[in-house]
C-alpha angles and dihedrals in degrees: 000000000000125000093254095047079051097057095037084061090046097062102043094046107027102030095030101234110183096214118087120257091233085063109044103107121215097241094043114127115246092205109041087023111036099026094234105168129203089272088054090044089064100036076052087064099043094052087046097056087045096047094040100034089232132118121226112219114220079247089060086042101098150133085237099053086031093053104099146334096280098055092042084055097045087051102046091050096046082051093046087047087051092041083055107056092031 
């Protein structure tokens, strides 16, 4: 399963997102499109670390890296590829 087919699962089942995970797009916004709140926000973090086995520093928390699909992928490969060579 890809990083983006992971997060798309994470939000309809963890963080309880009302919209299908066939038709979350990648560019879609979490916070205008899906309705993810700042609680979810959080609760979004946390389930990443676990799934991933990364940690998200407060500097990599935030509404830029946090925007869609597509930038929480980017992010969560990029700290997967540092926690690799680390």
């Amino acid at each position: 399963m890809s990083a983006s087919d992971t997060i798309k699962k994470i939000l309809v089942s963890d963080i309880y997102v009302e919209v299908p995970v066939e038709q979350i797009g990648e560019q879609d916004s979490l916070r205008d499109v899906l309705g993810v709140d700042s609680l979810g926000f959080v609760e979004l973090r946390v389930q990443l670390e676990e799934a991933f086995d990364i940690a998200i520093s407060d500097d990599d928390f935030t509404p830029e890296h946090f925007a869609s699909v597509a930038s929480l992928t980017s992010l969560v490969e990029s700290l997967k590829a540092a926690a690799a060579t680390a």
